[in-house]
N, C-alpha and C positions, 0 to 999 in steps of 0.2 A: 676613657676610664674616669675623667672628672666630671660627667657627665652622671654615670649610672650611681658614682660617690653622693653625686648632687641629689637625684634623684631617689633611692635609700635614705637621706638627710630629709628631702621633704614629704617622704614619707611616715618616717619615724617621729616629724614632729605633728603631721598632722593626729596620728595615733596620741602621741602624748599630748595633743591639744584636745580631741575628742575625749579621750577619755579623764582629762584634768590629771595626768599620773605622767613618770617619766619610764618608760619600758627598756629606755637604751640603758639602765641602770644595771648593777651586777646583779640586783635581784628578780630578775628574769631569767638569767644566763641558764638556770637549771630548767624550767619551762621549755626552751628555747631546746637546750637537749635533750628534752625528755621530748619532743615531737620527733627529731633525726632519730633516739635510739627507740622508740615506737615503730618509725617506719622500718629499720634496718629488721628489728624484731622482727614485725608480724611478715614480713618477706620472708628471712628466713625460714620460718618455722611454723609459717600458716600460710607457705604460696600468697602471699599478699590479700589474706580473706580468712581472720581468724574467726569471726562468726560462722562461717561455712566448714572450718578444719581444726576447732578448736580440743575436738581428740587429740591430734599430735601435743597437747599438754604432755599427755602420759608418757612423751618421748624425751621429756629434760630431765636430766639429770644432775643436780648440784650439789655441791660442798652441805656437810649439814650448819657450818658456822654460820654460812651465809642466812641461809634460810632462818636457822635461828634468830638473829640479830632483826633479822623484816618482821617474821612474825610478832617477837616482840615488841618494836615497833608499834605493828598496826594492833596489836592487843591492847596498847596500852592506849593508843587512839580511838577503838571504837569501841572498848569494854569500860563497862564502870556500875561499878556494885556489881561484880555475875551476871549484867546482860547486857547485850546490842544499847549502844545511845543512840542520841541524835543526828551523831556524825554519821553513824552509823547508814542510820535511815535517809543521810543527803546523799548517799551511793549512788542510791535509786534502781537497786538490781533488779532488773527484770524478772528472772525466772526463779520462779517459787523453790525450784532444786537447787538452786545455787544459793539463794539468800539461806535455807537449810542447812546446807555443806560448809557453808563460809562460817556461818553461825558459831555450828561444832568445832569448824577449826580455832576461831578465835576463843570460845570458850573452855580450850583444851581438850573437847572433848575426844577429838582421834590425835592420834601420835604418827600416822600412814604419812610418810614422807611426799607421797604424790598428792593425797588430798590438802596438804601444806601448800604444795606449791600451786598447785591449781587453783587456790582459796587466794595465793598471793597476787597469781595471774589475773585472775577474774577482778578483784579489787584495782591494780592498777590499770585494766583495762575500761573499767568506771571513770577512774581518772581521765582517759583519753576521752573514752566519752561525754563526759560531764564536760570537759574543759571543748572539743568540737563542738557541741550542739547548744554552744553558752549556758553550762548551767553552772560555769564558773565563772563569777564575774573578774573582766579580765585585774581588773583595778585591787582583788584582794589575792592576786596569786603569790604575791611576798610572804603572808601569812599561813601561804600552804609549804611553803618553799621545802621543808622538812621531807613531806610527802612525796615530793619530788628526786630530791635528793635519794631517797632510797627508792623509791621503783628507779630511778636510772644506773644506779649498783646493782639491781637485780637485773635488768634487763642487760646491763654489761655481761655479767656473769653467764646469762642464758644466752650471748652471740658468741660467746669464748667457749660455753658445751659444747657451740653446735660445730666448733672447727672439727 
């Protein structure tokens, strides 16, 4: 056991040496969770292949509080003046329907409960993405922490639908 302690130890500092930052700090801990409730998510409720079955969106169902609180949120994060900003655009959504749909959701333009949450899904699934395929430098994730913070409330919420 002191052994694999060890091992975890020099691994964690080699991380915080490479990257000049300390990761074992509390301000990872949400990061950290937000990869375990990602994976537990997209099992559940996309057979572990949410690009492939990401219909089954239209099968969650949540509280409207909750939804409310995120979308506000992320409104208030990617809206400024009445359009999309630049946060916005470090999404990096692929598909021209979805940057569309998310669009309207965040600009208020639908009130459709499903296109809310799909709008919310889709953006934190950016998140996972951007943050795999490093297009989140690991060294300023403190400064998303927020971000974090609420997709792992939402995604709580959507494995407690799904019982």
């Amino acid at each position: 056991m002191e052994n694999k302690s060890k091992n975890t130890s020099e691994i964690s500092q080699w991380i915080n040496d490479y990257l000049h930052v300390s990761v074992d700090t509390e301000e990872y801990v949400e990061v950290r969770n937000f990869l375990i409730l990602w994976n537990l998510f997209e099992a559940k409720w996309f057979d572990c292949d949410f690009g492939k079955n990401k219909s089954n969106i239209d099968k969650i169902h949540l509280a409207s509080d909750l939804v409310s609180t995120t979308i506000q949120y992320l409104q208030h994060r990617y809206i400024t003046n009445g359009s999309t900003n630049e946060r916005f655009m470090r999404l990096r959504l692929r598909n021209n329907h979805d940057t569309t749909s998310i669009q309207r959701v965040l600009l208020g333009l639908t009130n459709n409960s499903c296109d809310i949450i799909k709008a919310i899904i889709m953006i934190i699934y950016r998140y996972r993405n951007n943050l795999f395929h490093g297009e989140k430098a690991i060294a300023s994730l403190p400064i998303q922490k927020d971000n974090f913070i609420y997709a792992n409330k939402f995604l709580i919420a959507c494995l407690e639908a799904a019982k």
